[in-house]
Each structure stands twice: as C-alpha cells, then as structure tokens.
C-alpha positions as CSV (number, residue, x, y, z in Angstrom):
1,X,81.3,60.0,69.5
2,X,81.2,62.2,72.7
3,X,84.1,64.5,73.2
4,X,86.2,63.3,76.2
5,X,86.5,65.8,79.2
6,X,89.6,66.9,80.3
7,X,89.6,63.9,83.1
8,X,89.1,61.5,81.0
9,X,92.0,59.0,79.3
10,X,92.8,60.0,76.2
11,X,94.1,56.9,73.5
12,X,97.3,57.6,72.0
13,X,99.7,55.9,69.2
14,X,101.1,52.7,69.9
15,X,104.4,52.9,70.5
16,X,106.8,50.7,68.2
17,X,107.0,47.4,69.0
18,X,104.0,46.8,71.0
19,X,101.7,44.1,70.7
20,X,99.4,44.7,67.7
21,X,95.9,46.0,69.1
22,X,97.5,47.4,72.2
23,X,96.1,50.6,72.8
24,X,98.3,52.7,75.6
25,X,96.5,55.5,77.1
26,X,97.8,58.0,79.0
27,X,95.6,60.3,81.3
28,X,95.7,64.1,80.1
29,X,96.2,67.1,82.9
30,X,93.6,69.3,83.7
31,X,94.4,73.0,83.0
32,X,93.9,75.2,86.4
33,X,92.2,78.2,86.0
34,X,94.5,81.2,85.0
35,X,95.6,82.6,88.7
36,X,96.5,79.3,89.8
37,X,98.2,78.2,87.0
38,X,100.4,81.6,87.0
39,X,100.7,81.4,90.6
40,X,102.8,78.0,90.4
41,X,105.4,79.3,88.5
42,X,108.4,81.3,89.7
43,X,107.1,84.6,88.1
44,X,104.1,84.2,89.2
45,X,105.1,83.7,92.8
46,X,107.4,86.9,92.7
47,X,104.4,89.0,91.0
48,X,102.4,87.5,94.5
49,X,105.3,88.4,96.7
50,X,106.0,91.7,95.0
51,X,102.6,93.5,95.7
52,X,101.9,91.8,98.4
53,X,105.0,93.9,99.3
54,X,103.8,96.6,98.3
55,X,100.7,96.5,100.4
56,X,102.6,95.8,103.5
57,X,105.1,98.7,102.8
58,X,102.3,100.9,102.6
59,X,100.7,99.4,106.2
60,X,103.6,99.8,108.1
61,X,104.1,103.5,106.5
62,X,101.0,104.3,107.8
63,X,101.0,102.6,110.8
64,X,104.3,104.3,111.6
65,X,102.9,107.9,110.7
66,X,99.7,107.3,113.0
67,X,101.7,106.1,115.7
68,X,103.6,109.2,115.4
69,X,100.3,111.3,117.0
70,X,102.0,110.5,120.2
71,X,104.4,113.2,120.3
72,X,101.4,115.2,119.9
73,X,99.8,113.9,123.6
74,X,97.5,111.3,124.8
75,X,94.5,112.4,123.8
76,X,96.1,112.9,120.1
77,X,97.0,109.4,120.0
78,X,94.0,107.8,121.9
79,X,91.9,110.0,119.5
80,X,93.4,108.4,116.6
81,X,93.1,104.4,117.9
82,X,89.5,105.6,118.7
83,X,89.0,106.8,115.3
84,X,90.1,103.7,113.8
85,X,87.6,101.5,115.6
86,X,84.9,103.9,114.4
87,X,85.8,103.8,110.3
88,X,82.7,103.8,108.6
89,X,80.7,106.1,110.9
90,X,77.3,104.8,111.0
91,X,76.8,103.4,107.8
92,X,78.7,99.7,109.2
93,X,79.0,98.7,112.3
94,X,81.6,99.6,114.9
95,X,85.0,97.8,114.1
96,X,84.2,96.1,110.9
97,X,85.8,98.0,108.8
98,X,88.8,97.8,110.7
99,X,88.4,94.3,110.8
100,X,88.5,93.8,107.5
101,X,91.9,95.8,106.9
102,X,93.0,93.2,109.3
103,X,92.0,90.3,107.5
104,X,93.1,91.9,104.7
105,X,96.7,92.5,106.1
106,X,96.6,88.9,107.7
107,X,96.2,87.4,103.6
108,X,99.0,90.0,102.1
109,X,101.4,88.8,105.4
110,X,100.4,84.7,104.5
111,X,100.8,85.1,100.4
112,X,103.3,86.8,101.0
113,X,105.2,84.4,103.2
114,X,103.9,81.2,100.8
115,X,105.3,83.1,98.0
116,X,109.0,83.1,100.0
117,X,108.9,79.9,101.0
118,X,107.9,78.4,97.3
119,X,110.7,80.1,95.9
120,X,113.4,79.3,98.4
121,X,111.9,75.8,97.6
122,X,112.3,75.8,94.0
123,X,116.2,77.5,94.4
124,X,117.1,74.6,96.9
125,X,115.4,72.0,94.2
126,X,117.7,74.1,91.3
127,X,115.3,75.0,89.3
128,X,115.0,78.9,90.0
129,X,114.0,81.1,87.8
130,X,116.5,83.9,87.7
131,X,115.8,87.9,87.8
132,X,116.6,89.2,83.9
133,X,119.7,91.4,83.9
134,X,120.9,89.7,87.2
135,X,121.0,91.6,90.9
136,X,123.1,94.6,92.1
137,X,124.4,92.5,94.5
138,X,127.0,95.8,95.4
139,X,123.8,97.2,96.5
140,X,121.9,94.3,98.1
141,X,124.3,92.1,99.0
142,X,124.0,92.1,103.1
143,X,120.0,92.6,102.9
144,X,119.8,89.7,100.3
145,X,121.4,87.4,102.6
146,X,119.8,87.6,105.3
147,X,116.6,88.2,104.1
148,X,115.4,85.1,104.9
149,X,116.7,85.5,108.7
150,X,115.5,89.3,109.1
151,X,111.9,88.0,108.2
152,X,111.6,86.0,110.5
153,X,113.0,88.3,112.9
154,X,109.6,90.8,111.5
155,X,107.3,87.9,111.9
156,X,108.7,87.4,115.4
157,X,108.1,90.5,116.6
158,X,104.6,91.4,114.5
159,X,103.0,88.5,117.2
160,X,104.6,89.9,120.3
161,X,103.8,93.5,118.9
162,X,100.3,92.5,119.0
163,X,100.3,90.6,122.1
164,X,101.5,93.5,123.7
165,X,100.7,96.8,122.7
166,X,97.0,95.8,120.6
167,X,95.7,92.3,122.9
168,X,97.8,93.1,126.2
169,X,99.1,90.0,126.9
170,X,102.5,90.8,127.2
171,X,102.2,94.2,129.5
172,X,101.1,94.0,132.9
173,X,100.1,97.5,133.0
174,X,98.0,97.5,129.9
175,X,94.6,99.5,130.1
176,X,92.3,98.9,126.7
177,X,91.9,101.7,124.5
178,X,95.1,104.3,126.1
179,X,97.1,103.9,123.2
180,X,99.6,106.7,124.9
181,X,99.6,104.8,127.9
182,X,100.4,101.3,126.8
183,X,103.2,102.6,124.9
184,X,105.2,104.3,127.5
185,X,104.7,101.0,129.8
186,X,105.6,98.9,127.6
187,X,108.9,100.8,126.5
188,X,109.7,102.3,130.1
189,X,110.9,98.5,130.4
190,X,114.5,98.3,128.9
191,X,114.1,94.5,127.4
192,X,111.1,96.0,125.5
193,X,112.7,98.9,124.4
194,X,115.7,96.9,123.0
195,X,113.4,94.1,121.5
196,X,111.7,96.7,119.5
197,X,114.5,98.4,118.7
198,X,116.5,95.3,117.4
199,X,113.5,94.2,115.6
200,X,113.1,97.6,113.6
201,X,116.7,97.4,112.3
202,X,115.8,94.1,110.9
203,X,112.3,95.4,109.5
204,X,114.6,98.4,107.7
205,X,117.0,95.4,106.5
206,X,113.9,93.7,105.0
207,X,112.3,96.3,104.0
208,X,115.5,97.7,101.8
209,X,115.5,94.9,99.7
210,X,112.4,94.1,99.9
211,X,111.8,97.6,98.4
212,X,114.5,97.2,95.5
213,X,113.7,93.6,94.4
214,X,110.1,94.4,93.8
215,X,111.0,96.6,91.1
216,X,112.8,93.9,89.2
217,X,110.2,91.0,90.5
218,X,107.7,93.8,88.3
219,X,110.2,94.0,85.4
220,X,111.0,96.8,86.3
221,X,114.9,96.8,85.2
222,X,117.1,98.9,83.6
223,X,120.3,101.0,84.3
224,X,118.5,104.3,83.8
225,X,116.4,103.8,86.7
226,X,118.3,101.6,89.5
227,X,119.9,104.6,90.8
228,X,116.2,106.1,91.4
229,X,114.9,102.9,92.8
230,X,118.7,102.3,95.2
231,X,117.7,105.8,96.5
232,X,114.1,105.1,96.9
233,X,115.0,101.9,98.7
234,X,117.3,103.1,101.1
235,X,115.3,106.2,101.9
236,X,111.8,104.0,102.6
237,X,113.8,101.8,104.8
238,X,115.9,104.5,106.8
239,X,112.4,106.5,107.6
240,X,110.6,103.6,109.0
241,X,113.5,101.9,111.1
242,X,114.5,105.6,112.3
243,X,110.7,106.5,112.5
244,X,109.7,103.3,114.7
245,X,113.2,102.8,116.7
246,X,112.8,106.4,117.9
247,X,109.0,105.4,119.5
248,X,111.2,103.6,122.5
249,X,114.5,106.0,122.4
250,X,112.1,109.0,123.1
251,X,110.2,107.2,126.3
252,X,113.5,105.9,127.3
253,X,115.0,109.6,127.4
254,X,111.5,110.8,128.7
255,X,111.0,113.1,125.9
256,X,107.7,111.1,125.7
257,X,105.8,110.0,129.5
C-alpha cells in the first residue's frame, strides 16, 4: 500500500460508540518548512523583530553620522550623497547598489512592523508569550507604553523625510543632488524644523527600548548584564535623538546656512 502524503486523509480509530464499520478520518496538517513554522510563533516573531532591529539601529547610526558631513560644508555633504549613488565604482551599475540597501531597508522596516503587529495581536487574543525573567519596567516603563504610539510617529515621519529631503515633494526649493542645500530649506522653515525635531524625540523613545528589549527578545537576560545593556540603551538613543534634532537647531540658529 502507498504511503499517504502529508495532504492526504489519514483513517483513525473509531471512536466508542460509533456505528460498527464507521471509519472517521480526520485530515492531517502539513508541516511548513522550518522559517515559517518558527516565524508563527511568539519567539519566533520577537527573534524577526529583534534583528530586524538591529539592522535599522545600525541604518539610522549611519545615516545620522553621514548626515553629519554637513557641518563640514556643501561640497563635504554633496560629496558624500554623490558617493553613495556611485557604490560599486564600475564593476555595477550607477545606483544599484544603493538600490539594493534600499530594498533591503524597505524588508527589515515591513518584518519588522508584521512582527509588532502579530504580537500585539496575539497579547490582545491573551495568548502572549511572555519575556523569561519579566521586564525592568523601572527602566522601560514610559518607552514601553508608548511604543506602539512613538512608531508610528517614526513611520510618519520616515515618508515625509523622504518626500522631502530624498524625492522633493515636500520642499519647494528642492534642487536634486545638493544635499546641503535641501537641508537648510527645508529646516529654515520653523513647521519643518519642529516636525523633525518632535519626531526625533520619539525615534530616541523607540529606539531606547527598542534597544533594551532586543537583548531579552535574544535571551539575552540576566542581572549581571542589564545594567550594561540600560546604559547601552540610553546612550544609543540619546546620540541619535541629540545627533539628528541638532541638524534643524543648528540651521535655525545659523550655525549651518
């Protein structure tokens, strides 16, 4: 007899008291292949939002520490957004490469979001899947709650960060490819300034405990080391709100224009 496939009905025992000859089948679950299957459970999903985390953390770190060629002049900072439309040199053609970090960044942003949402979901249906050892709520407890709130405060501002300063939709004065330019239109305007500045508090809120939790989403727990990770948390966060809200504060007070 043929082996039956993982789609097929399997026959099982009768159950007592059914009608002699009865056979009752029952149709057995295909087993999803190992990421998928991992994915769908809570740990899974915090491993996914974890280092996609981590990833993102390191993107806006950089970001933040290229954009900070402006205090060096235009042609610093133009220099640099040139130099990141030419990655590859010759060997690919111009823009790919950075069009693949792109894509790249636009799949760590949407797991990364999916992940948040599932889990939210599963907490509202009570069936979480709590952190082993609990939270430090003493040390998270503002972030945590309004973690949900300060993201989408981040996503907010990422599409009218790119309509503005990378696709010009949003600033009348744009010119394509004057990086230095762009910026000190675009914050000259005092609704700009404070959008961005607003928004970078609530990136720093995010990113806080975003920057804690992913040790624990890891398994990364234990007494000896939470001081270490509070201070690298709180240190990661402070340099890229501080780093980012000073871009607008400095063309505001015309250290930069």
């Amino acid at each position: 007899m043929a082996q039956a496939s993982a789609d097929t009905d399997q026959a099982v025992a009768t159950r007592p008291g059914a009608e002699a000859g009865v056979v009752h089948r029952r149709r057995s679950r295909r087993k999803l292949p190992w990421p998928i299957g991992f994915y769908r459970t809570a740990v899974g999903k915090k491993w996914v939002m974890a280092l996609s985390g981590i990833a993102l953390l390191g993107y806006v770190l950089v970001h933040m520490l290229g954009n900070m060629k402006v205090y060096l002049g235009p042609e610093e900072i133009n220099s640099y957004g040139e130099s990141l439309r030419e990655l590859g040199g010759h060997l690919v053609p111009r823009t790919n490469l950075l069009w693949l970090m792109r894509i790249g960044l636009i799949l760590a942003f949407a797991v990364h979001i999916h992940s948040a949402y599932s889990l939210t979901r599963m907490n509202i249906s009570s069936r979480p899947e709590r952190y082993q050892g609990g939270r430090d709520y003493i040390a998270v407890n503002f972030a945590s709650r309004t973690m949900r709130w300060t993201g989408i405060i981040v996503l907010l501002y990422l599409a009218y960060h790119l309509a503005d300063l990378t696709w010009g939709w949003a600033n009348p004065d744009f010119i394509r490819g004057d990086v230095y330019h762009n910026m000190v239109e675009s914050f000259s305007r005092w609704p700009v300034a404070i959008l961005y500045i607003v928004a970078n508090v609530a990136l720093a809120i995010h990113i806080y405990h975003g920057a804690w939790s992913m040790f624990q989403s890891l398994g990364i727990n234990n007494p000896r080391y939470n001081e270490a990770r509070r201070v690298f948390a709180g240190a990661f966060a402070f340099a890229i709100g501080a780093g980012n809200v000073l871009f607008p504060v400095m063309v505001l007070t015309g250290v930069i224009g």
